[in-house]
C-alpha positions in Angstrom: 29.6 -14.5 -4.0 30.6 -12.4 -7.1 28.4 -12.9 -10.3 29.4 -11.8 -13.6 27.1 -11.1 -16.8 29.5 -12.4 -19.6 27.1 -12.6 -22.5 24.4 -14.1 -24.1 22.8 -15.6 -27.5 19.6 -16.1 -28.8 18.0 -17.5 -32.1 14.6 -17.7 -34.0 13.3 -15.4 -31.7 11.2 -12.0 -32.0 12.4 -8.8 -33.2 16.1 -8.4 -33.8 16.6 -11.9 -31.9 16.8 -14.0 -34.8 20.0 -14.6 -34.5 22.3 -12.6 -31.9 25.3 -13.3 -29.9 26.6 -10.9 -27.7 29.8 -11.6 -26.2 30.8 -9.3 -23.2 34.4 -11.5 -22.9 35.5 -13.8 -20.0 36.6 -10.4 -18.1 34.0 -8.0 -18.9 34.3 -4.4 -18.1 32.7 -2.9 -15.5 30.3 -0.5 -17.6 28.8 -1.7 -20.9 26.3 0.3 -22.8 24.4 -1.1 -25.7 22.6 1.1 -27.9 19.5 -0.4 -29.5 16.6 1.0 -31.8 13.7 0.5 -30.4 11.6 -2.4 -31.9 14.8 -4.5 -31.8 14.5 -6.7 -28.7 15.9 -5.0 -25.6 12.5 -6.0 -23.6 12.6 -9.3 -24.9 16.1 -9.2 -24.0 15.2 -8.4 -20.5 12.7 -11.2 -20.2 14.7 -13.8 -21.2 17.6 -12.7 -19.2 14.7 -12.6 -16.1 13.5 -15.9 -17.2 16.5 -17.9 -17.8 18.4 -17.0 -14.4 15.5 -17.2 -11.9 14.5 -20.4 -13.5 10.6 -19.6 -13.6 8.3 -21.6 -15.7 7.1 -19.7 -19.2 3.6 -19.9 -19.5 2.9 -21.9 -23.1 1.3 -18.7 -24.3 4.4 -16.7 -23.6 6.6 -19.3 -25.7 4.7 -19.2 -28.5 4.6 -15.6 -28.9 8.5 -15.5 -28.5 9.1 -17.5 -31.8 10.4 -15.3 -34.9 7.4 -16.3 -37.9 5.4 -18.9 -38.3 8.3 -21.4 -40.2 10.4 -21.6 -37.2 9.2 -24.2 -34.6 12.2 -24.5 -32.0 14.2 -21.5 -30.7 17.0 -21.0 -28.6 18.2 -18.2 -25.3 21.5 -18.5 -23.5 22.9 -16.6 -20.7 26.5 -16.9 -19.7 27.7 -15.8 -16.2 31.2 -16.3 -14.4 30.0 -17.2 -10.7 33.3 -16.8 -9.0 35.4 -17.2 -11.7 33.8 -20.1 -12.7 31.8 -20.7 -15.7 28.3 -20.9 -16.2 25.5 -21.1 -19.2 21.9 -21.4 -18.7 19.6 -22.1 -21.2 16.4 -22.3 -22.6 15.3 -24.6 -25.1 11.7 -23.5 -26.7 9.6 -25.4 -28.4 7.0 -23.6 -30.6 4.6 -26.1 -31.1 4.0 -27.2 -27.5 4.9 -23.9 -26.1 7.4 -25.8 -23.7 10.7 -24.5 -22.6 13.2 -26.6 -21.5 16.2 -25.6 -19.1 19.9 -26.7 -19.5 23.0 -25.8 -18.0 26.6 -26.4 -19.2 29.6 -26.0 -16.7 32.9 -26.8 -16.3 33.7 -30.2 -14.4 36.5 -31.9 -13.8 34.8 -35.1 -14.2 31.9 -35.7 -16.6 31.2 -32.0 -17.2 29.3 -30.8 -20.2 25.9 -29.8 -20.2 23.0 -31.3 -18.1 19.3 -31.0 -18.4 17.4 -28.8 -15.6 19.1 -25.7 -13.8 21.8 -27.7 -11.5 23.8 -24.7 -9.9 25.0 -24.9 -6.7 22.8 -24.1 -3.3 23.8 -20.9 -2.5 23.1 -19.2 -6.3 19.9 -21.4 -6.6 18.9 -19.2 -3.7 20.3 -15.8 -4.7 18.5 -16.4 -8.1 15.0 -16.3 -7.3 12.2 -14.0 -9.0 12.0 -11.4 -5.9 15.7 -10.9 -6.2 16.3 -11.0 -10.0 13.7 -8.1 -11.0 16.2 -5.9 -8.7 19.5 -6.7 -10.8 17.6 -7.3 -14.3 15.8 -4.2 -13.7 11.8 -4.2 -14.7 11.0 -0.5 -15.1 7.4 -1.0 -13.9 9.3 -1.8 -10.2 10.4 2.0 -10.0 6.4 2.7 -9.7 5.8 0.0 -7.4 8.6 0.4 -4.8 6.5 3.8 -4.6 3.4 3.1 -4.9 1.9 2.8 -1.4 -0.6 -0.4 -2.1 2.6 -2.4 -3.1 5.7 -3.7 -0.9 8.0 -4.0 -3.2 10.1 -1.8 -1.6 10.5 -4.2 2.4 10.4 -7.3 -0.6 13.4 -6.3 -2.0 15.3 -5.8 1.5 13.5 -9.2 2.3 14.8 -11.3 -1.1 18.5 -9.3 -1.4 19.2 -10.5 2.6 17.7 -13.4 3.0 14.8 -13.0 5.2 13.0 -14.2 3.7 14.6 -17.4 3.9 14.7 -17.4 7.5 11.1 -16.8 7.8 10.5 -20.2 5.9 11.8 -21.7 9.2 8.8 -21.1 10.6 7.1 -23.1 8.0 9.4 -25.7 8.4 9.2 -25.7 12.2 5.4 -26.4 11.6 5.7 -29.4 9.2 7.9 -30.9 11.6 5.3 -30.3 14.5 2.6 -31.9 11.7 4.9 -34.9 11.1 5.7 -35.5 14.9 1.7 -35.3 15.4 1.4 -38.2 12.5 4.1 -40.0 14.0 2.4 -40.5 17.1 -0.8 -41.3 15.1 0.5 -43.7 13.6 2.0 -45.8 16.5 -1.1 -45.4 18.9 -4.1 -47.7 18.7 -7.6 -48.0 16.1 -9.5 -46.8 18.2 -6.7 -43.5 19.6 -6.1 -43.2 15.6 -9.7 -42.6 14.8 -10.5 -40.0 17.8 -7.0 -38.0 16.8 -8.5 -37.8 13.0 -11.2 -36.6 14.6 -9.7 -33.7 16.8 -7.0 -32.9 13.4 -10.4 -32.4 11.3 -11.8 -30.1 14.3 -8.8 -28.1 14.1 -8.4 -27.7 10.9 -12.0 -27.0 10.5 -11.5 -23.8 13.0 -8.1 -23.0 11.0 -10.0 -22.6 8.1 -12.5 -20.8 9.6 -10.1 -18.5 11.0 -8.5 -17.9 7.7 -12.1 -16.9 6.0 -12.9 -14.6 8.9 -9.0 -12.7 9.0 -10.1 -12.3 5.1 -13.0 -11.1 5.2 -11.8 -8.4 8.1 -9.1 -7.2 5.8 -11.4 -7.1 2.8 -14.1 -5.1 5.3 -12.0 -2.7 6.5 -10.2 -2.0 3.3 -13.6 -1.4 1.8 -14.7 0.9 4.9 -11.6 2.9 4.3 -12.2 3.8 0.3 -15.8 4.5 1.3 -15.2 6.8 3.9 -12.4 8.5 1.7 -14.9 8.7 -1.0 -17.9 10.5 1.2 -15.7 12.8 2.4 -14.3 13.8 -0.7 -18.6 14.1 -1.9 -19.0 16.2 1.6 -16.3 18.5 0.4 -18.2 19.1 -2.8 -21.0 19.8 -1.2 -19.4 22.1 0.7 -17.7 23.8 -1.9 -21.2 23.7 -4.4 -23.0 25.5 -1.5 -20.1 28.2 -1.0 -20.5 28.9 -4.9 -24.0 30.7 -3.9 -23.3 34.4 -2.6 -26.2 34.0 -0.6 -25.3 30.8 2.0 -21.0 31.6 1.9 -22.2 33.8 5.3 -24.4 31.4 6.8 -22.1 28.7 5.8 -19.0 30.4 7.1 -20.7 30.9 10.0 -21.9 27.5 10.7 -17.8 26.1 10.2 -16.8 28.8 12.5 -19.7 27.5 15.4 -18.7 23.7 13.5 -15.1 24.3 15.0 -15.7 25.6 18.6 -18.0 22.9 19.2 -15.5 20.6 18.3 -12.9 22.0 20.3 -15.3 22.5 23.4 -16.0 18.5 23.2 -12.4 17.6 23.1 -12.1 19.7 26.3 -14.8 18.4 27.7 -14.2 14.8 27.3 -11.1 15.3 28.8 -12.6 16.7 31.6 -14.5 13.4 32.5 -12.4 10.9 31.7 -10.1 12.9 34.4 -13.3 13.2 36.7 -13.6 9.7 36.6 -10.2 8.5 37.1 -10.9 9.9 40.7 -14.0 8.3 42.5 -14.5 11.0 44.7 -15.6 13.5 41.8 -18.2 10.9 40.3 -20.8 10.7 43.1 -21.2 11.9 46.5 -22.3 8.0 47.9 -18.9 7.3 46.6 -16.8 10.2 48.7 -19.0 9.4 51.4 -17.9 5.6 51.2 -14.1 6.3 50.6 -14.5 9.0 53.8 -15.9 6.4 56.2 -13.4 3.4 55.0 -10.4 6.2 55.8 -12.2 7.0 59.3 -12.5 2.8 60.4 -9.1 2.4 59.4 -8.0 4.5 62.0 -10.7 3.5 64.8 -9.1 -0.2 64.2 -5.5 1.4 64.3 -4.5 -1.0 61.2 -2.2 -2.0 60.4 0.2 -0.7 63.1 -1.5 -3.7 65.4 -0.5 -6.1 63.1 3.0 -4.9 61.9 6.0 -7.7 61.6 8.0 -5.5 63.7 5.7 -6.4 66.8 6.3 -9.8 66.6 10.1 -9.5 66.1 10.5 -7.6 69.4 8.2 -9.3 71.3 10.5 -12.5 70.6 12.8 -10.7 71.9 10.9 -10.6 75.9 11.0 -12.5 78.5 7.4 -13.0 78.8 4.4 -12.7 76.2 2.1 -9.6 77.1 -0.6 -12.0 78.3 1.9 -13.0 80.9 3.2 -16.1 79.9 6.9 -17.1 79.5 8.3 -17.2 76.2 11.1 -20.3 75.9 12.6 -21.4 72.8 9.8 -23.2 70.8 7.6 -20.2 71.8 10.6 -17.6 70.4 10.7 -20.0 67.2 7.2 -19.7 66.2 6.7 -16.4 66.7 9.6 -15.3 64.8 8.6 -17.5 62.2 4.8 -16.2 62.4 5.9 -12.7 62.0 6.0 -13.0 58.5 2.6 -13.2 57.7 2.2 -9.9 59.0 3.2 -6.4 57.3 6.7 -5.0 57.3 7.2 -1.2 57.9 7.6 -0.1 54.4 4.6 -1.8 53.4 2.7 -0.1 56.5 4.1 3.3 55.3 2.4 2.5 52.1 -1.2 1.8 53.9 -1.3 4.7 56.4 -0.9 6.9 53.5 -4.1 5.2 51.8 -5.5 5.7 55.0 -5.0 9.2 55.0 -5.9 9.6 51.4 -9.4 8.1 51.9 -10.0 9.9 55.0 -9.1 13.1 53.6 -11.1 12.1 50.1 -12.4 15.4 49.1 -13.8 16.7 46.1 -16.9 18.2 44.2 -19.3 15.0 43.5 -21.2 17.1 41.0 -17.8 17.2 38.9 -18.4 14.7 36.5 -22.4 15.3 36.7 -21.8 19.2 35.4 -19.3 18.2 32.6 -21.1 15.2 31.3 -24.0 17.7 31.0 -21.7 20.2 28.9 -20.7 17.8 26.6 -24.4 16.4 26.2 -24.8 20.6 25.4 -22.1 20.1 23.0 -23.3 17.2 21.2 -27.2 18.7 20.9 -25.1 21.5 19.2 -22.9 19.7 16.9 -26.1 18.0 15.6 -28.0 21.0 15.1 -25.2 22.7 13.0 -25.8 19.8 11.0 -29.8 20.3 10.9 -28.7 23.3 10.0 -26.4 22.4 7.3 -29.3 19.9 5.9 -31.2 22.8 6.1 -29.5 25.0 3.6 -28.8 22.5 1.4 -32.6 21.6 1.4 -33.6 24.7 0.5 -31.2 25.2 -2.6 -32.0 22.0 -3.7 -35.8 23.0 -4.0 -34.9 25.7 -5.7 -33.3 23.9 -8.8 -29.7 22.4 -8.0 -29.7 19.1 -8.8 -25.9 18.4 -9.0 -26.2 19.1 -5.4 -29.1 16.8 -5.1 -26.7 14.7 -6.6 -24.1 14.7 -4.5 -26.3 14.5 -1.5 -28.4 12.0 -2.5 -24.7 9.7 -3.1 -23.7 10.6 0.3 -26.9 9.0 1.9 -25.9 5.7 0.3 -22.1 5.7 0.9 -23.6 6.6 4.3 -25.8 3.5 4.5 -23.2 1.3 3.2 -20.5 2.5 5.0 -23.1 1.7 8.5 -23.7 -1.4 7.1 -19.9 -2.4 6.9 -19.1 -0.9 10.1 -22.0 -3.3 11.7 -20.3 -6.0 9.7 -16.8 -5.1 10.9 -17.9 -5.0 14.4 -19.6 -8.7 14.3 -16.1 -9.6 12.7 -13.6 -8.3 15.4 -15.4 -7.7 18.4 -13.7 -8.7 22.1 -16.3 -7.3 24.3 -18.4 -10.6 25.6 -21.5 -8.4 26.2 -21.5 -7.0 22.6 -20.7 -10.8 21.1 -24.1 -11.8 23.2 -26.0 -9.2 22.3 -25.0 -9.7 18.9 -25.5 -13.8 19.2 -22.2 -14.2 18.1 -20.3 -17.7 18.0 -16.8 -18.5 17.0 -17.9 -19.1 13.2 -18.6 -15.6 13.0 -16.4 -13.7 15.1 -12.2 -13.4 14.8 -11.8 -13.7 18.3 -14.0 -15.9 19.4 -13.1 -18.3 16.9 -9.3 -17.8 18.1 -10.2 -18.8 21.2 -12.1 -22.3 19.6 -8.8 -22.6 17.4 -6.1 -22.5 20.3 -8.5 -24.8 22.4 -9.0 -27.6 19.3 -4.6 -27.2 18.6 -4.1 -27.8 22.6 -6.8 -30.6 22.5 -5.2 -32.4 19.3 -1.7 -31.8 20.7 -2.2 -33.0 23.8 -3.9 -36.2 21.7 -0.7 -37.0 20.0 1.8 -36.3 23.2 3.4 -33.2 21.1 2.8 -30.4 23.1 6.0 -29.9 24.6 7.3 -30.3 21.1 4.9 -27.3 20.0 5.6 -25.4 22.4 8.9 -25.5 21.9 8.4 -25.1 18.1 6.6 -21.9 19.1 9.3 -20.5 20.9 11.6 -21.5 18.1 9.1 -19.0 16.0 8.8 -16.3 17.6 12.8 -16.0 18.3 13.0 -16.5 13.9 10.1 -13.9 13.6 11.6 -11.3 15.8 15.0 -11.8 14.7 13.9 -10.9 11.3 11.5 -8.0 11.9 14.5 -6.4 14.1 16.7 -7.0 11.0 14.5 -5.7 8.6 14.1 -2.6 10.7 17.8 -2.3 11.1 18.3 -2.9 7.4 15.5 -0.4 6.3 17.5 2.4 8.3 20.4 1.4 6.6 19.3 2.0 3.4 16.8 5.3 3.7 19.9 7.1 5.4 22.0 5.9 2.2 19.2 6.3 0.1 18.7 9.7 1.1 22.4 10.7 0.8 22.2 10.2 -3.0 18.9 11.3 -3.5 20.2 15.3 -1.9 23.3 14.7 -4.6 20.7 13.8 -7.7 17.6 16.4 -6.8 19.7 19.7 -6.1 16.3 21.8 -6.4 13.4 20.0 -4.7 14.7 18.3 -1.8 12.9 15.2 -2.0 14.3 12.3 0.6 12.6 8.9 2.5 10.9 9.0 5.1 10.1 5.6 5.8 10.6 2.4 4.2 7.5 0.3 5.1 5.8 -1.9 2.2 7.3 0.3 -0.1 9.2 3.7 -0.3 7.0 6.7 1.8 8.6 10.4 0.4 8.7 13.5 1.7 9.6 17.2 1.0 12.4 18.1 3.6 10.5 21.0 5.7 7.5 20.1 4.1 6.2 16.9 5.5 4.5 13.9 3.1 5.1 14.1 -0.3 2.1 12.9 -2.1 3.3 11.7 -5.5 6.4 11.8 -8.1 7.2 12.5 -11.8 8.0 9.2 -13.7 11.3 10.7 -14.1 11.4 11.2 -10.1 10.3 8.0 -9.3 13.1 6.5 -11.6 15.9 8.3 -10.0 14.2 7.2 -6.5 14.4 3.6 -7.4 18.0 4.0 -8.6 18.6 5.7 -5.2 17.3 2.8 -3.9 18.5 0.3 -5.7 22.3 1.5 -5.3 22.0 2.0 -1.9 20.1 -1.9 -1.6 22.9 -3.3 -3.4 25.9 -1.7 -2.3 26.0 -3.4 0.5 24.6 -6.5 0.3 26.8 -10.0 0.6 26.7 -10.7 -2.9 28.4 -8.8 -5.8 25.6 -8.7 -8.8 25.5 -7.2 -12.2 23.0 -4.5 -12.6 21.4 -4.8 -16.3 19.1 -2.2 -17.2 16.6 -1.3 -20.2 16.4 2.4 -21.0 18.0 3.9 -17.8 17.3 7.2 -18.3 14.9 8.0 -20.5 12.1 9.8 -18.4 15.1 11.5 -16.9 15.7 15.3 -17.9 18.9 16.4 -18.9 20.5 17.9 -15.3 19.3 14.5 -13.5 20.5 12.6 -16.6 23.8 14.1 -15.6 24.0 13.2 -11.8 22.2 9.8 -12.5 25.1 9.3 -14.6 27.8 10.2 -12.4 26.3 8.5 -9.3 25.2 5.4 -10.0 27.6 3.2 -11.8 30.3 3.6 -8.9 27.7 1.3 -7.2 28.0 -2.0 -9.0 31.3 -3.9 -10.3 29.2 -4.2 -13.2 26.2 -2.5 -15.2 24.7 -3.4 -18.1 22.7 -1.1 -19.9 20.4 -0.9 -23.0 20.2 2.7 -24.6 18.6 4.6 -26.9 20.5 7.3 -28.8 18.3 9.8 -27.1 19.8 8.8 -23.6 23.2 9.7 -24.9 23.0 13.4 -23.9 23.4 13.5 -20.5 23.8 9.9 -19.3 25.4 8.4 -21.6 28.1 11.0 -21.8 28.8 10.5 -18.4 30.5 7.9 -19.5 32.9 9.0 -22.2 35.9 10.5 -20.4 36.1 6.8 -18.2 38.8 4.4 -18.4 38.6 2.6 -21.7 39.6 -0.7 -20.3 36.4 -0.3 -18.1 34.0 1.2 -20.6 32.3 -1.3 -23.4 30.2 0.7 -26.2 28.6 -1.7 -28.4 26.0 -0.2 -31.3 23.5 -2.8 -32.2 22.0 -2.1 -35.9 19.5 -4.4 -37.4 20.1 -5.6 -41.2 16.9 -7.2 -42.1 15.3 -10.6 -41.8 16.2 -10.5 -38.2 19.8 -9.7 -38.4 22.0 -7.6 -36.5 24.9 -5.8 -37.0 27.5 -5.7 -34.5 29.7 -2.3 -33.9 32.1 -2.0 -30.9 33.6 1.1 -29.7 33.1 5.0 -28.9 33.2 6.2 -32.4 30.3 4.0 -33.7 28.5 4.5 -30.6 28.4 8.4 -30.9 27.5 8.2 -34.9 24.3 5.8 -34.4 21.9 8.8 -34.3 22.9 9.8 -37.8 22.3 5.8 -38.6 18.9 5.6 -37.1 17.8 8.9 -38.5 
């Protein structure tokens, strides 16, 4: 699908919207740069544009503060796009006095066309114009920020919307309100009494559902609170740390102490290691043990198993004339044994076993293995917490002497301390598996995640076996987790796509610091090539980023879209300006971009020496009262600045 931007119109509307038509023609050229004062509506522009194609409700409020003075009391915004090669306006009607806005569209029809209330476009662009997907072609600034920004995922949202995953997620939705209707429909057919008890078992599950819901919450809430806590104490314990160091008198002792602090450390690593091994191997953990394994190796062998009871015996002695208790062996005889023989081991299998039988009889080992480490470590431990007495010490003592930002600081410590404990005992009730700590705790499935997983897959196989769906949800299940896996192994394979494309423009725009993706998860993870994590951006970075981005996102998608953008460059210096310039339009058979005669140096210019026929320059000067005045072409363009100033 190819979608073109071919112009737009607006009227009684805020700042130099009064009354502007801007017509890019029914073949509009593949760059067109506008060049606005600020003040005169290229945000409001922006919005509307947003608005008017993704078909979003305006909040009254919003409305109301579009309107041009207090006289007006209607207004008008129009968008017109050639959707291959066929015609399209979408409008908005807004009312000022009940804040409504009221979608049209007007197309060409061979029978009873003209224009129509409501956004009637056909399927496939109703689905390509939804709000995810039009903030990446109608660019919002504050989106450069956020496909960074670690807490956000605009970044996977984008990949999601421009693909359509998201849409073939929703078929997991769907494939659960078809198993809900299937579960009605058999409600509805059975008997009073049936009817009432399935009511019963559908409020039981959705009781647990609900429950389930609360408890996932509250676990993500928990743990998202644990993890600022923790990051705040130990930023407080390196302050500490630093405060003490400030005195001449304790940067010895405390040097000292980090230097003992680290070689504990690194002894208890060792150490554990040491046991874990230790007990991995039963022999090393206690001498009843070895003894045990030692005499089940040596009665093995007095029995002489399993050789007496291999498969192969049985086979050849089918083969004799006589049994060796002396009886002949006819053909019934020959029969059974044969078919006996396989309840008995084969030789590969009795290979196997004699060299378990030698393992245990041979079982060797120090028993006092694991007794001597675990005794180290315990050494280890006693000494970690006595650096820390030690530490407590120190700090003690210069707070007694006066220092009461360190006071402070400690005295904040102890409550992040206490809180984080408390929240970690909260977390723990939350999530734990272990059926000794959920009875210790007096746990029960309205408290604890899994427990109450457990209670919610028991009430969904009682209530479906109820309504004689469970094959049907099973099979629904299956259904969703082939759509769910399809898509995550897309959106992997996607993601790769576009942070090795991504990265390839990013080395041609930042020729001195080379900045590139490392990962695309929620959003946009950077790095220094050579120098690992990179842990933030200039504005002007994170600008030419999203471009990257972007450009690389839309090259290669299955739909051809304009790119419209407000102030491309403007937290871009000169030199990036330049490659900015250069790079990106190639990307898109169409970009749209508001400027300000500051953006001309640089970006702008890139622009100059192109093709006319594929270069629009249209200078936008207000007159007053809301007016605009109109200039088309490279000459007006490059005098503006003398204009404005």
């Amino acid at each position: 699908m190819d979608v073109r931007l071919t112009g737009w119109k607006a009227k009684n509307l805020r700042g130099g919207l009064r009354d502007v038509d801007i017509d890019l023609g029914d073949n509009p050229s593949r760059w067109t740069l506008i060049q606005m004062p600020n003040g005169t509506g290229k945000t409001t522009t922006m919005e509307l544009l947003r608005a008017t194609l993704n078909g979003v409700d305006l909040p009254a409020k919003t409305v109301r503060e579009l309107r041009a003075d207090d006289h007006v009391e209607t207004g008008f915004f129009e968008a017109r796009l050639l959707v291959d090669r066929q015609p399209y306006r979408l409008q908005l009607e807004l009312d000022f006095r009940d804040g409504s806005a009221t979608p049209w569209t007007v197309q060409e029809k061979e029978r009873g066309g003209g224009r129509e209330e409501g956004r009637n476009l056909p399927a496939d662009l109703r689905t390509l114009l939804k709000p995810a997907l039009t903030e990446l072609f109608v660019f919002n600034g504050e989106l450069a920020t956020d496909i960074i920004d670690l807490t956000k995922s605009s970044a996977a949202g984008a990949i999601r919307a421009l693909y359509g995953l998201d849409t073939l997620e929703s078929v997991t939705k769907r494939v659960d309100s078809l198993i809900d209707l299937e579960q009605r429909r058999a409600a509805a057919i059975t008997t009073a009494k049936e009817r009432k008890g399935i009511n019963q078992l559908k409020n039981a599950f959705d009781e647990a559902r609900s429950t389930n819901a609360r408890l996932e919450q509250q676990q993500k809430s928990t743990s998202a609170r644990l993890v600022e806590l923790e990051q705040e104490r130990a930023r407080l314990q390196a302050d500490i740390q630093e405060r003490m160091s400030e005195d001449a008198g304790l940067r010895a002792q405390i040097e000292a102490l980090d230097e003992k602090q680290q070689e504990v450390d690194a002894n208890a690593v060792d150490l554990s290691h040491q046991a874990l091994e230790a007990l991995r191997r039963p022999a090393y953990v206690h001498p009843t043990l070895l003894a045990r394994l030692q005499n089940l190796g040596g009665k093995l062998y007095e029995l002489k198993l399993p050789e007496t009871i291999s498969r192969e015996f049985f086979s050849e002695l089918a083969q004799q004339e006589r049994c060796v208790c002396g009886r002949p062996i006819g053909h019934d005889e020959r029969d059974e044994i044969v078919s006996g023989a396989q309840r008995y081991l084969a030789q590969d299998q009795i290979s196997v076993i004699n060299q378990m039988k030698l393992a245990l009889r041979e079982s060797q080992g120090d028993p006092d293995e694991l007794s001597t480490t675990v005794a180290s470590l315990q050494a280890q431990l006693d000494e970690r917490r006595r650096i820390k007495a030690e530490r407590d010490r120190l700090a003690s003592e210069k707070i007694a002497e006066g220092d009461e930002v360190l006071r402070k600081l400690r005295e904040d410590v102890a409550g992040l301390s206490d809180e984080i404990t408390a929240l970690s005992g909260t977390l723990e009730r939350l999530t734990t598996k272990d059926p000794s700590r959920q009875r210790a705790l007096r746990l029960s499935w309205e408290t604890n995640q899994p427990l109450c997983e457990i209670e919610l897959k028991a009430r969904d196989n009682r209530l479906q076996t109820a309504t004689r769906t469970r094959t049907f949800a099973l099979q629904g299940e299956k259904l969703k987790a082939i759509v769910l896996a399809t898509s995550r192994q897309a959106l992997d394979i996607l993601r790769e796509r576009v942070r090795l494309s991504t990265n390839d423009k990013l080395a041609r725009i930042f020729a001195t610091e080379k900045i590139e993706v490392g990962r695309i998860g929620g959003s946009l993870e950077l790095r220094t090539a050579g120098l690992g994590v990179k842990g933030g951006a200039s504005e002007g970075q994170k600008l030419a980023i999203a471009y990257a981005f972007l450009t690389s996102l839309l090259a290669e998608a299955p739909y051809r879209l304009p790119f419209i953008v407000d102030s491309p460059a403007v937290s871009l210096d000169a030199a990036n300006r330049r490659e900015v310039g250069a790079l990106i339009p190639d990307f898109f058979n169409q970009m749209v971009m508001f400027v300000i005669s500051t953006e001309r140096e640089g970006f702008a210019e890139a622009f100059y020496d192109r093709p006319s026929a594929d270069v629009c320059f249209l200078t936008v000067t207000p007159k007053g009262g809301g007016s605009v005045d109109i200039a088309e072409g490279l000459t007006a363009f490059k005098a503006f600045h003398a204009k404005e100033g």
